[in-house]
N, C-alpha and C positions, 0 to 999 in steps of 0.2 A: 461451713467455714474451713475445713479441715481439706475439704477436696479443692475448694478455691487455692489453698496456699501449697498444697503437693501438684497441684496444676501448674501452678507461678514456679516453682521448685524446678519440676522436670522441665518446664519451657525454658528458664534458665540455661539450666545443664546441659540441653540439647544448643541453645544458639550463641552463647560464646565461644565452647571449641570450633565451632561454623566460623564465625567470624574474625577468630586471632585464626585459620586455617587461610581465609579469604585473604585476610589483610599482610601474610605472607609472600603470597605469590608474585614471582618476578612478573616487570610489563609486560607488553609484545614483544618481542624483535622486528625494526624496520624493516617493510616490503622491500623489494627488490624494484627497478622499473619493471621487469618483464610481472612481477607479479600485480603488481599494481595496473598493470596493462590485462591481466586476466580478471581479477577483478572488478576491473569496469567494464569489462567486456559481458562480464556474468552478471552484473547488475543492468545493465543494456538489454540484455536479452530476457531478461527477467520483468523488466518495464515491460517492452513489448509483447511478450507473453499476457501479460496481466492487461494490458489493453485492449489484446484481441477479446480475450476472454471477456472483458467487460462489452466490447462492443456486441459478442457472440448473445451475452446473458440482454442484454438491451435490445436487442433487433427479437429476441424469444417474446421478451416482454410486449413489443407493441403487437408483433404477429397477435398473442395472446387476446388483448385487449379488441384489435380487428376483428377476431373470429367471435369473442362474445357479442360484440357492437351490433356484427352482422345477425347475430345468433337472435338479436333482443330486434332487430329490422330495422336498425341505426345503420345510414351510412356516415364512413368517415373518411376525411381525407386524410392521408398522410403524407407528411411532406419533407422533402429530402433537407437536414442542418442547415442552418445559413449562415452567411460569412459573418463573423465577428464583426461587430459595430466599431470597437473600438479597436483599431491596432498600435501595437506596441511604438518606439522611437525606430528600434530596426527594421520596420515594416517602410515606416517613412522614408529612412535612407535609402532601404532599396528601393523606391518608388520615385528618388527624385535621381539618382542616376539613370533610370531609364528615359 
């Protein structure tokens, strides 16, 4: 019981000066445009990075799964994405100006 409540003690002690320290701090300061223009640019590139990589880690995985298939005397097909069934309202407009 002793160690439970010098536990409860020290957790205490330790997370309120944390949090009157937290709840001090001034906001951000507003972006600039030009920063605001950096930082979407760096979250832009940061998407695309993370897509490629997914599609890099994706196209590993079917090779993977091909070579066991073949390995086991399965053959399989693979077959290139297909076009979304459903498209969006924007898909439509641009479909009825053309």
């Amino acid at each position: 019981m002793r160690n439970a409540l010098r536990n409860l003690i020290a957790a205490v002690l330790i997370a309120a000066p944390f949090g009157v320290a937290v709840a001090k701090l001034p906001p951000k300061p507003p972006l600039s445009p030009e920063q605001q223009a950096e930082a979407a640019a760096k979250k832009k590139a940061a998407a695309e990075k993370e897509a490629a990589e997914l599609a890099a880690a994706q196209d590993r995985a079917v090779a993977n799964y091909v070579a066991n298939e073949k390995a086991k005397g399965v053959a399989v097909k693979t077959q290139a994405p297909a076009e979304p069934e459903h498209k969006g309202p924007e898909h439509k407009a641009a479909e009825k100006k053309k």
